[in-house]
C-alpha atoms as one frame of an Amber mdcrd trajectory, in Angstrom:
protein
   0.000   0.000   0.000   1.676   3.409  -0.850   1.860   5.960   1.633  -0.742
   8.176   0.176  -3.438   5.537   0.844  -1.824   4.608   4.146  -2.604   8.288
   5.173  -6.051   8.250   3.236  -6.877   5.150   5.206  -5.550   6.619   8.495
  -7.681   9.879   7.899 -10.848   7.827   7.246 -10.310   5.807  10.554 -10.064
   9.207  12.683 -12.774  10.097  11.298 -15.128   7.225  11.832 -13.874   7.317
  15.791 -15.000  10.920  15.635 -18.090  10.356  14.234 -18.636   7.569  16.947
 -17.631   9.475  19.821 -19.149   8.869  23.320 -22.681  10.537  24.117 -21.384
  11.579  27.032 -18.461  13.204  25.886 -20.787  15.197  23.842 -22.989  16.553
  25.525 -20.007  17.532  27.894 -18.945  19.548  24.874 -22.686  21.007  24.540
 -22.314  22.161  28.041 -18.878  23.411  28.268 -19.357  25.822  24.550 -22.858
  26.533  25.758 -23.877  30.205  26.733 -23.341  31.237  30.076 -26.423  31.201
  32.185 -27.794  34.768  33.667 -27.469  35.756  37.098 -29.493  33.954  39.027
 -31.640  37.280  40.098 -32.170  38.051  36.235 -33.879  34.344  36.318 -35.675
  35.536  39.287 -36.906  38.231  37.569 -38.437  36.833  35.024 -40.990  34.636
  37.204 -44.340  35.427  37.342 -45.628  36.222  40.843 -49.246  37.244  40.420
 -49.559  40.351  43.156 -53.446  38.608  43.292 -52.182  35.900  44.937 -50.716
  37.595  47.551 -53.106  36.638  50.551 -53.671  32.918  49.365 -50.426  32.040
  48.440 -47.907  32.596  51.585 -44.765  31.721  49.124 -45.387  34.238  47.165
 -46.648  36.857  50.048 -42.665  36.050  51.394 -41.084  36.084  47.528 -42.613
  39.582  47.132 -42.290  41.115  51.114 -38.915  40.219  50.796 -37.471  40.887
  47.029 -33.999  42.092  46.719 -33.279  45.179  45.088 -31.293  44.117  42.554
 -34.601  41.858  41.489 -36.577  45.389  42.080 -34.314  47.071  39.520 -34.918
  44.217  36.709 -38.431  44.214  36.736 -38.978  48.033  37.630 -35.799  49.440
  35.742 -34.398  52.900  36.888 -36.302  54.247  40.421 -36.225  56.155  43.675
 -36.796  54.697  46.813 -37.014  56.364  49.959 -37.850  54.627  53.124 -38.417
  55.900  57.096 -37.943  53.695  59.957 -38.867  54.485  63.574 -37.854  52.552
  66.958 -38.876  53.530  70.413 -38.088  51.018  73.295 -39.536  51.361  76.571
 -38.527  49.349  79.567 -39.761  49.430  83.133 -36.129  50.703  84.425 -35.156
  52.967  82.119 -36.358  55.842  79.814 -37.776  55.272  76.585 -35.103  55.337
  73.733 -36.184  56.473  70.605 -33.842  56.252  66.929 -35.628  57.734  63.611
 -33.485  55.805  60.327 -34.276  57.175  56.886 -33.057  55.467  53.485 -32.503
  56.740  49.790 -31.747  54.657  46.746 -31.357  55.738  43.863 -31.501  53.136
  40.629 -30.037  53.627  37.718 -30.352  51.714  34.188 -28.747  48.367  33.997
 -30.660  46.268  35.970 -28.571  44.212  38.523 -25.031  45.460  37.429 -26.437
  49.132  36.919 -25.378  52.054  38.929 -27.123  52.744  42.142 -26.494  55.383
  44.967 -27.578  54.788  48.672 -28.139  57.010  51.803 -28.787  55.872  55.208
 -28.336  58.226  57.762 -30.305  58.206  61.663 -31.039  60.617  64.744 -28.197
  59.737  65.812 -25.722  61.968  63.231 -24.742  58.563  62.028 -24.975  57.232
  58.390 -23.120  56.053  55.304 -23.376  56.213  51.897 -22.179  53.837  49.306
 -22.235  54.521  45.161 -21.391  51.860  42.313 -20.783  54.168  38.483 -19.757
  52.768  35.860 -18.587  49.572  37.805 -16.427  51.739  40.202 -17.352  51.725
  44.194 -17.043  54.486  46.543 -18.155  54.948  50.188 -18.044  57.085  53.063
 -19.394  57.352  56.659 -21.559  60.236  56.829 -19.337  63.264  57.522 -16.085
  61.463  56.037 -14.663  61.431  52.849 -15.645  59.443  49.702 -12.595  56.530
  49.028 -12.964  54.160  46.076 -13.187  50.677  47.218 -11.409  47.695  44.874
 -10.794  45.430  47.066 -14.520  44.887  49.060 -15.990  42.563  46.606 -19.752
  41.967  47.596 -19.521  45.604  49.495 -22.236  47.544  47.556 -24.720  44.973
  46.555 -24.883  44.212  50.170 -25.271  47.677  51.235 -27.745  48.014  48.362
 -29.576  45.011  49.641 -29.362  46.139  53.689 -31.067  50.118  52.632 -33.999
  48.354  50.563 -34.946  45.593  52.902 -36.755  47.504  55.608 -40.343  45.422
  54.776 -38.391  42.173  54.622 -36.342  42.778  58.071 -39.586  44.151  59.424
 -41.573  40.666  58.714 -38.294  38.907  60.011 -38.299  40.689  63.412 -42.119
  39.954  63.571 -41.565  36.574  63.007 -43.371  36.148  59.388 -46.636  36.851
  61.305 -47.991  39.711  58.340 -51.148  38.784  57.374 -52.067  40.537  53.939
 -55.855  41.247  53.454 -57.287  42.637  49.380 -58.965  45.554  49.346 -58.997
  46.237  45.707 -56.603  48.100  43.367 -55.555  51.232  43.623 -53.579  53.867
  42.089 -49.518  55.246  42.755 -46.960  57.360  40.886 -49.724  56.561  37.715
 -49.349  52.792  38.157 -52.467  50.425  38.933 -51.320  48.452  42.260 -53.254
  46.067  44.580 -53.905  47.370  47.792 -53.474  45.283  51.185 -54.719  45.586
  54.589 -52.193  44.374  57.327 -52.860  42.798  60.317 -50.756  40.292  62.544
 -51.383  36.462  61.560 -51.696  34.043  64.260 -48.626  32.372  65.867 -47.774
  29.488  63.720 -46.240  26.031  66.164 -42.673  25.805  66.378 -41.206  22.517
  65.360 -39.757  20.918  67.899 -38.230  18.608  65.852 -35.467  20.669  64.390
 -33.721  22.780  67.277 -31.536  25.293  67.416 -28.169  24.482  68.415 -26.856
  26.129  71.772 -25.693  29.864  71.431 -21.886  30.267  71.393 -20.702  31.412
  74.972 -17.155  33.458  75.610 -14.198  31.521  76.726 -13.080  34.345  79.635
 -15.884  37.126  81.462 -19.477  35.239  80.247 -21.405  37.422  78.747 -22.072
  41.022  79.094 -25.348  42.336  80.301 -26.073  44.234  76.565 -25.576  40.692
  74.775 -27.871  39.130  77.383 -30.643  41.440  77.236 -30.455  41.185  73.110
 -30.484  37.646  72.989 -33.566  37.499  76.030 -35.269  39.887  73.358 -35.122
  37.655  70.256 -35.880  34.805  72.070 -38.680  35.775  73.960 -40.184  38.362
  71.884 -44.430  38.107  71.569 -45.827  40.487  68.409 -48.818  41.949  70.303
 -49.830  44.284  67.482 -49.232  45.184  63.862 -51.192  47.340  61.355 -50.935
  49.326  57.990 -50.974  48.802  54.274 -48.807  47.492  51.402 -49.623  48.483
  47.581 -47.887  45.910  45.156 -47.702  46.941  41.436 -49.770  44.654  39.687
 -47.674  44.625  36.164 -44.347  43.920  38.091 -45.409  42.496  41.365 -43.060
  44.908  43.183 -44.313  46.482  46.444 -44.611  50.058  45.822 -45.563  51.420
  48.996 -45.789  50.594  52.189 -46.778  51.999  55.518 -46.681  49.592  59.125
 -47.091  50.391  62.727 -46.135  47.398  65.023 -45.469  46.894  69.113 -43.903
  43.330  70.373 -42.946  42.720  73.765 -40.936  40.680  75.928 -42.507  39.507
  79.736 -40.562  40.376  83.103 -40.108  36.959  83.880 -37.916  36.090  80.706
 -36.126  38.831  80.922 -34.948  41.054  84.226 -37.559  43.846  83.373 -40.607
  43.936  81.372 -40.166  45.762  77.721 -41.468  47.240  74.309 -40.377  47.914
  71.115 -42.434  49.841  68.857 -41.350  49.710  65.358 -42.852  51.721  62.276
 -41.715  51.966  58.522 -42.867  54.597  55.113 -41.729  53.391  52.377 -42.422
  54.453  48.809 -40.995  53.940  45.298 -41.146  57.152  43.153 -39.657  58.197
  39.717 -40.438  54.676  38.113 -38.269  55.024  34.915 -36.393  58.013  35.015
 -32.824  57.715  34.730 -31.049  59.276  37.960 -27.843  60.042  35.506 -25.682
  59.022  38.153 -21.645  60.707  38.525 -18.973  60.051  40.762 -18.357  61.954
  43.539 -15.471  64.967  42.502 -13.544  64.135  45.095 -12.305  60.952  46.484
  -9.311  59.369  48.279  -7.857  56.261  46.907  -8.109  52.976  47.507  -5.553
  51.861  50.671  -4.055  48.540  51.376  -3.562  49.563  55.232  -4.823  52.425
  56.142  -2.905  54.118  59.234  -5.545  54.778  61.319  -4.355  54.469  64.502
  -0.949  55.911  63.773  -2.429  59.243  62.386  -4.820  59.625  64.733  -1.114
  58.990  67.543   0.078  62.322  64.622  -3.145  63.907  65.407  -2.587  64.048
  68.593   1.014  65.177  68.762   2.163  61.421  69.822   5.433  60.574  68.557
   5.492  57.058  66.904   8.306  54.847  69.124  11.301  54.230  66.911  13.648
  51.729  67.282  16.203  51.156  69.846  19.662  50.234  68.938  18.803  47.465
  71.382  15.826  46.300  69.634  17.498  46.484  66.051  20.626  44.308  67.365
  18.092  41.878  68.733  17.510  38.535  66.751  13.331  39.838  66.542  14.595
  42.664  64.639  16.585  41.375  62.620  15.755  40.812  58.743  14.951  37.641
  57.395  17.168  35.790  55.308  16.369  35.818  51.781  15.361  32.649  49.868
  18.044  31.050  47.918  15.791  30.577  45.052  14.643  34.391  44.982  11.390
  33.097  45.736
């Protein structure tokens, strides 16, 4: 056979084993050169959650109560939202203590990787505010300046998720107990939305068959009275009352407004002395669609690999930084290390 038809032959062979390759090798292949699946909140968007459903259907009363805002942003697009908490705890030893929180967020276009700008700032004179444009980060506290963060990966969408979960954290701290009641449709910012009545559901059983493991104690001291009085709260704490409304958009399921008024309590003999919170949120969603045209700040400090906080503030304060001793630089802890060899 000459050597042409040897590699004529050997050609044909390859090709038969190709064409007889293993299923499972293929559809490997399939999966590997396939296109890359969306974001997981982009699928989320796309389900249907009928806002008529909402009092009948307790998954989907929880899927809307407590959407993320990234999810808000791909079924809404571009929006404002503006949100005002209230707490006021009263005890039977102490004065009432009372903390007013208010939230902005601005959307921008983009959906769950678009630009977004959030404001949370209390009674207090305490706050933060935290910016993603044009994929770059920047936060501050309230009265500090703006520095571009590269290095917190996760930072913003958290914060983003933390300022537009008030109704969520407010049916977490009330244990799931909001009970949604129709009252029609209504109108908001031009958009037809369903209107709900809340009231506090009845305490569901606790099953006892799935405990919670034992909360983690300190090695050296116990634990402080604050800790003790917070963890007696969360695990003793009755709803007594809860009331307001929700609106959800009935195109996009999204909860447009909302407005709650709740008191829960915990009973002097879980806890040293008897005590209230009263908790109350306003929320809205405004400016539906218009694009916020988001810019970064002016002014901004850099990102920092270790910031020297606590040897400016030492500066600040006219406190001379210790320098070495001869002593301590002829002792074996201050001396340098040996190179590698190998320059590794």
């Amino acid at each position: 056979m000459s050597r042409l038809k040897k590699s004529a032959f050997t050609l044909a062979v390859a090709l038969a084993a190709a064409g007889c390759s293993d299923p499972v090798d293929k559809a490997a292949k399939a999966r590997i050169f396939s296109p890359e699946d969306p974001p997981k909140v982009v699928a989320s968007a796309k389900e249907k959650l009928p806002p008529e459903d909402v009092a009948d259907n307790p998954q989907v009363a929880r899927r809307i109560l407590g959407m993320d805002a990234a999810e808000v942003t791909e079924r809404l697009g571009p929006h404002r939202y503006q949100a005002t908490l209230g707490y006021e705890w009263t005890s039977e030893a102490s004065i009432p203590v009372k903390l007013t929180e208010t939230r902005t967020f601005h959307a921008g276009p983009g959906g769950v990787s678009g630009d977004f700008h959030g404001v949370l700032e209390n009674s207090r004179d305490q706050g933060l505010e935290v910016m993603r444009v044009g994929g770059q980060v920047y936060a501050r506290n309230r009265y500090g300046s703006f520095r571009q963060r590269l290095r917190d990966r996760g930072m913003a969408e958290r914060t983003r998720a933390e300022l537009t979960g008030a109704i969520r954290d407010f049916d977490s701290l009330f244990q799931g107990r909001i009970k949604l009641t129709p009252e029609g449709t209504v109108t908001h910012e031009g958009r037809t939305a369903w209107r709900y009545v809340v009231t506090l559901a009845p305490a569901a059983q606790a099953d006892a068959s799935r405990p919670l493991p034992p909360m983690p104690q300190a090695k050296k001291g116990g634990v402080d009275e604050t800790t003790v009085r917070r963890a007696n709260f969360f695990a003793h704490r009755l709803p007594r009352s809860l009331d307001g409304e929700v609106l959800v958009d009935s195109a996009t399921s999204v909860v447009l407004k909302a407005r709650l008024d709740g008191r829960m309590g915990v009973p002097g003999d879980k806890t040293p002395e008897a005590a209230e919170l009263r908790l109350t949120l306003e929320a809205a969603l405004s400016e539906v669609g218009k694009d916020p045209r988001l810019q970064p700040p002016e002014d901004f400090l850099p990102d920092a690999d270790k910031p020297q906080g606590i040897a400016d503030a030492l500066d600040s304060f006219g406190i001379q930084r210790k320098k070495p001793t001869d002593s301590d630089e002829a002792s074996p802890a201050a001396a340098p290390e040996p190179e590698d060899e190998e320059g590794t």
